[in-house]
Every structure is written in C-alpha cells, then in structure tokens.
N, C-alpha and C positions, 0 to 999 in steps of 0.2 A: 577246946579245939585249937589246935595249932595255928602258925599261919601258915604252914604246906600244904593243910587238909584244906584252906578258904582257897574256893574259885574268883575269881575275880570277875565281876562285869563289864564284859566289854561291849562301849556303846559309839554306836558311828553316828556321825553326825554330815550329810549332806546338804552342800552349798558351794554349790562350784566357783562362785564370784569369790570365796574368801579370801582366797592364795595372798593377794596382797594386803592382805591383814599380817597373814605369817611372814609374809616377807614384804617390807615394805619397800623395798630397793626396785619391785615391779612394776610401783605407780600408777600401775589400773585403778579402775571405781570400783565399791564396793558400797552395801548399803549399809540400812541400820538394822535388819535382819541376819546379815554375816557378822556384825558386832555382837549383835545379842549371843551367838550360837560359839562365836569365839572365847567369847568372857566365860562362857557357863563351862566349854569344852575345857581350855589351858584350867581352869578350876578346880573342875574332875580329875583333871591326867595327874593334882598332887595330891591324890589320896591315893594310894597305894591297892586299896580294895577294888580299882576298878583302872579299866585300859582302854585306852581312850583314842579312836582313828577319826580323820575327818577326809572326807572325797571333796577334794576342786577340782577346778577344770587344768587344763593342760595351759602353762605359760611357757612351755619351754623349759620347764623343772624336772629333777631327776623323776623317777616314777615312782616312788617311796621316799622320804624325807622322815626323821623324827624334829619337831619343831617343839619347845618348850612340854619336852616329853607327850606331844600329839603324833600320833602315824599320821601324816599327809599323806594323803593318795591322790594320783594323779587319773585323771579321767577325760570326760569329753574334750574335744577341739570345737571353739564355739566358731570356727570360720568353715569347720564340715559338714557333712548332710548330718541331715536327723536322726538315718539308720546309722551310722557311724558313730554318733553322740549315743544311740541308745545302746549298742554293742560294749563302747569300752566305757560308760558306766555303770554295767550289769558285772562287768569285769572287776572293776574298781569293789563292788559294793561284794563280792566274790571275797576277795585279796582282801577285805575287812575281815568278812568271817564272824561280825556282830554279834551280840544278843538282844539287841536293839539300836535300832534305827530311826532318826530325830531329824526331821525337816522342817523349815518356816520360810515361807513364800510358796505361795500361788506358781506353780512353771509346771511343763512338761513332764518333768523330774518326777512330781508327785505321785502321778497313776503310777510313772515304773517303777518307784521305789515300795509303794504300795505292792504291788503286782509281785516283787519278789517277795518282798517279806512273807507273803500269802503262800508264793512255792514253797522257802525255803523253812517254810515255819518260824519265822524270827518276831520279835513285835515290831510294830511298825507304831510311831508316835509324830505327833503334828505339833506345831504352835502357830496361832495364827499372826498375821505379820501386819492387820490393814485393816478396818471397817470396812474393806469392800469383801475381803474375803466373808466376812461374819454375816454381814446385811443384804447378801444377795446377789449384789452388784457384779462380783467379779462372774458370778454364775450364767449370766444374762447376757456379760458382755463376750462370754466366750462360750457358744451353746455345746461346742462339742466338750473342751479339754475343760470345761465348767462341768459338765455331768462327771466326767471321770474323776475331776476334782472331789467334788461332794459323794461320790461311792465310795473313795478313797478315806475321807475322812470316816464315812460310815465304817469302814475295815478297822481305822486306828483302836489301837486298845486304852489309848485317851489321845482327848485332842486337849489343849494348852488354850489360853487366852492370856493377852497381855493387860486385858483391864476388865470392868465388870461391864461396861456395853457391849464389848465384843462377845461375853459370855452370854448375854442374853438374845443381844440380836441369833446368836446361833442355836440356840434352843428356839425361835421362833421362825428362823427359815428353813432348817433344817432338822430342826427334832432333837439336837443332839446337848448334850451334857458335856460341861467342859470344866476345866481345874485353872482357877484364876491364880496365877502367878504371877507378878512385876519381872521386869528387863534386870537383871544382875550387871552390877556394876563394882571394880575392884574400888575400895574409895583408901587414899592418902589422905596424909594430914594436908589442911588447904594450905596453900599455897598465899599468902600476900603479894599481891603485885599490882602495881597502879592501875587504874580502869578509865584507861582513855580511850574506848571503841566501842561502838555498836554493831553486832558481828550478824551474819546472816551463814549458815554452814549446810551444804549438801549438793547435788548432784543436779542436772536440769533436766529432772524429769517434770514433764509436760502439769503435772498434777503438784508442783512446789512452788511454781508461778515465782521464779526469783525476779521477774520484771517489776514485781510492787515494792520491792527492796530498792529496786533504783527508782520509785515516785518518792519513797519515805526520805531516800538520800535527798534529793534535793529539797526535802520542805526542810530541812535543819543543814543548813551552808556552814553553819559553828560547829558541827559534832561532825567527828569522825568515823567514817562506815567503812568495812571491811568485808567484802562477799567472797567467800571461799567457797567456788564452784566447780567442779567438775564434770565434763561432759560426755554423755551416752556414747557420742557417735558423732560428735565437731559437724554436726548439720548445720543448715541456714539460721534457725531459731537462736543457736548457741553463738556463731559468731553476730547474728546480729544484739547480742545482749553484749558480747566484750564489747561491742562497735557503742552502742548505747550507755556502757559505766564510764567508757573511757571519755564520756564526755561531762561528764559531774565530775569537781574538782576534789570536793572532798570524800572522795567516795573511791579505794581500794580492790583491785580486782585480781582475783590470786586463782588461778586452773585448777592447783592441786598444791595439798600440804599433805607428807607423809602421817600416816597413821599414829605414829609413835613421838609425832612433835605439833600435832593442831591444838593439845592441849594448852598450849601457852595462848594460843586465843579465846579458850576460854574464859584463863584465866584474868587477862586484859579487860575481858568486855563489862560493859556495866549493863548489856542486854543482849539478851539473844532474840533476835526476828525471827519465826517461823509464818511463812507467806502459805501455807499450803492450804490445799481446799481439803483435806482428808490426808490422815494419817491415822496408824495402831497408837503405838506408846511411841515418838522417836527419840532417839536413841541420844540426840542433840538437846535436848529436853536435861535430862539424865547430867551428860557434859555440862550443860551449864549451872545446874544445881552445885555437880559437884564443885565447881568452881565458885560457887556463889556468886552465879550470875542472875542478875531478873532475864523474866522471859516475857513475851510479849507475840502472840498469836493470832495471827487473821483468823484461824476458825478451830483448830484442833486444840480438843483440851482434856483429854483422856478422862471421864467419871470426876469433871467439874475440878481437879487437881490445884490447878492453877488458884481458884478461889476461896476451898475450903482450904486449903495449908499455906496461901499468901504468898506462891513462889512466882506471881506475874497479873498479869492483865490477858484476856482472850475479846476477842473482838465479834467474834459471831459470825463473822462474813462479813463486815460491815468497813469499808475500805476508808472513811472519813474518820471512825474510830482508831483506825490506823495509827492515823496521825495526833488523832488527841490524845489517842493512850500513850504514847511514848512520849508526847510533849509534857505530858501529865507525871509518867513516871519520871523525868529527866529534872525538872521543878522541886528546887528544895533537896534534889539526891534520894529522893523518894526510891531508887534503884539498890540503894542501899539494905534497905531494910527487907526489901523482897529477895534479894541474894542472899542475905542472912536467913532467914526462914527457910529458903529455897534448901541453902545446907542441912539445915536440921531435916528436912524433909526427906531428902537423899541418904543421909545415913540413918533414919527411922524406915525407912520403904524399899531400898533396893541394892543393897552391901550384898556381894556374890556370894560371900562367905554363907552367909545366911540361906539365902536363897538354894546354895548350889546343896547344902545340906536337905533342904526339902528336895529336889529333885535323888538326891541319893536313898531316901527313904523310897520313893516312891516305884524308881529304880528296880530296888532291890525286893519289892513287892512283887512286881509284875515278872521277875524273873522266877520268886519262888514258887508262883500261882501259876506259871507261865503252861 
C-alpha cells in the first residue's frame, strides 16, 4: 500500500482553556487536564498517519492557527451567553471535520460534544480528569449537567482513566468499563541544578487549598518556599492569600510563570507540596518526577504511587503530618533519594512517546470497526 492510498486519522481534541499552552505570550490559567491533552495532541501531529486539530476558546486569536503542526481552532467567548458559547463551538467542532473527538474535564462541553458526535456519526471518546468525576461526586453536585454528563460517557466508544481508582470507582457508580492509561509526558535528559526550594505549583482553585502551603512556610523559617499560583478570577480568597504570603519572610509568591519556563522550578525544588484534598493524576506530580523532585502530599496519591515506587511521602489528610513529613524528608537530604526514584519512575510510567503509541493503536481500531 502506498502512502497516497493511507487515509490519515484525524482527531480533535476539545479544551477551550488550552490556547495559552500554545501560546504562552496569553498568560491566562490553564490546568493539568489542557496539559495532559496538549502533550498527547503536539505528539500525534508528528506522526504523519494522522492530523491532528484542537478547539479553544476565543483569546483574540486568529480563528484558524497551525501550532507545532496542530490546527487551532478558535471557538467559544467565555465572557458570552451560553447559547453563543454553544453556537460557535458546534461551528469550531464543524471546521475540524474529525474522526474522532477527545475531551477530559467535567464542563458543559461534554453533552454538546457528545451530542454531535452522535449526529454527525463521529466517535466520541472521554478521559477522566478528577476522582470526582469517577466516584460520583461531580454527579451529585451538578444534578442536571451531572446526568448529561454520565449519558454522555454512556455514548463514548471508550472512556480513559488516569489511574486504576478512577477505573474502578467508575465501573461501580456507573457500570462502565474504562482503559487505564498514565498522563504522557515529553521526558529530556534531567537537568542538574542546585535544589534550594520547596515549591508549591497551580491555580487557586477552592479544592488546592494553597493556604496549608503558607502554614508549612512558616513552620521551617531556614527553607526556602516558592508558591506559584495563579488565579480563577482575582476574588477576595486570592488576594487575601497574596496579602497572607506576603507576610512570611521566607516564603516567595509568583501569579504566574509562563508554561514554557516553570520548568526551571522544577528543577530547583527539592520538594514539591501538593495541598489538595482530591485530585486525578496531577500533572505537577509528573513535573516533579521529571525533574527529580520528592513530592510530598496532604492527601492525593493516585493507586498508592508515591509509596510503592518511593517518589514522596502522602499524608492522608492529616495536616500535622504535614509538617513532620517534610521535616522528615528535609533530615539528612532524604529528598534526595526520593527525587532519584522519582525519575526512574517517570521514565518507567509516563514518556509520551510510549504512551502516545498506545493511543495510536487504539485510535486506529476504532476508526477501522468504526
């Protein structure tokens, strides 16, 4: 067979927040669900068997872009009504022209991207982004765009999971069968650079709780903390946490670092703090492995990770633990050895290369059965 006679697969990938992944000169938030979907996307776009669009939202960018050989498509305006938002992303998802179409995160988005795919006969495929989505939670707390959500997933001709709880919890509240796959990550060769920081890295969303980050700052006045946060919507909670770092001395507080340069705090840290009360796989997790960072976790620990491959400490929820796990790993450089591991663990579990090969098999399944 030639390569004139090979079709090529083309797969859209929606996530309106990503734009300032592709471009980072935007400086909006994005989370660790537009990372996962960008790493796997630019991945696919360099294998030549397949062609590869992704729909964001509208920043004031042209309305077509190729970005690292990705179709950008431009879509919703997140400051417009909803019937507007749902108009020019039926348009966008149009102007793709798919064979398949790939969302992760819980939004509005889902039913209507669902809903086309079902008109236009396309597949429609999920990943799930959160233990709230898998265990129920998100369902309950949103009873309407909750049921559309879970019919939806019932539609997909597979649904993803990012670890092996999220795949179970979903077989048990929902019935459904799902394909355990890890977050894909591009991994270079590590980096050496001295490890004078203890970092904290993401967004202040309500559920990341970055305020235990400034209790841990001040129990250790000798180390050095760095909280790179960025904020939803600069409400009262967000300025009252600058108002709150900026009074620990040793404790560093940064809005935003472009996507393309936070690596270098990675690579600094000798721990990463995740404060959250729930998360999927995050994606900051990932980052710090790659960097051979220890990690250190109030309660997210994706399928015990952290313990059985030695890449950190998890606390349980347990806020006093906090403080002695890190006091603990800091004792002796004991952050050392768990940043060592950490890497081996990262390039044994989540190299895109790897990963984005499995999605291509899989891919190309579902187009031939299609």
């Amino acid at each position: 067979m030639t390569a004139e006679t090979v079709k090529k697969i083309k797969v859209c990938f929606v996530a309106p927040k990503a734009y300032p992944i592709f471009n980072p000169a935007i400086g909006d938030y994005f989370g660790g669900a537009e990372v996962d979907l960008y790493y796997l996307a630019t991945e696919l776009a360099r294998d030549n068997n397949f062609e590869i669009s992704f729909v964001v939202a509208d920043y004031d960018q042209k309305d077509i872009e190729v970005i690292e050989n990705v179709t950008v498509i431009k879509s919703l305006n997140f400051s417009k009504n909803m019937l507007s938002g749902l108009l020019r992303t039926w348009s966008a998802l149009k102007k793709a022209d798919a064979d398949i179409y790939f969302l992760k995160c819980a939004s509005p988005g889902v039913p209507v991207v669902a809903a086309f795919c079902k008109l236009h006969r396309r597949i429609f495929l999920y990943r799930l982004a959160s233990v709230l989505e898998s265990d129920g939670a998100y369902i309950k707390q949103h009873p309407i765009l909750g049921r559309l959500f879970a019919a939806s997933l019932r539609r997909a001709a597979m649904v993803f999971a990012q670890n092996s709880t999220d795949k179970e919890n979903l077989a048990k509240t929902l019935a459904l069968s799902s394909r355990m796959i890890p977050n894909g990550h591009p991994l270079s060769p590590l980096r050496q650079q001295p490890k004078d920081m203890i970092i904290w890295v993401g967004r202040d969303d309500p559920v990341k709780k970055p305020e235990r980050f400034l209790d841990l700052a001040g129990a250790f006045p000798n180390e050095r903390f760095t909280l790179v946060c960025q904020t939803l919507n600069n409400d009262t909670n967000y300025k009252n946490l600058v108002e709150q770092a900026g009074k620990i001395a040793n404790l560093e507080f940064i809005r935003h670092v472009p996507f393309n340069q936070i690596d270098v705090y990675f690579q600094r840290a000798k721990v990463l703090v995740n404060t959250s009360d729930s998360e999927g796989f995050p994606n900051t997790f990932i980052q710090a492995c790659k960097a051979g960072a220890a990690i250190l976790s109030f309660n997210v620990n994706p399928d015990g990770f952290l313990d059985t491959c030695n890449c950190g400490l998890c606390c349980n929820g347990d806020a006093v633990r906090l403080t002695y796990n890190l006091r603990f790993m800091l004792e002796n450089n004991r952050y050392v050895k768990f940043g060592s591991d950490a890497r081996k663990y990262v390039e044994q579990n989540h190299d895109i290369t790897r990963i984005a090969g499995e999605y291509k098999h899989i891919f190309a399944g579902l187009v031939k059965n299609k």
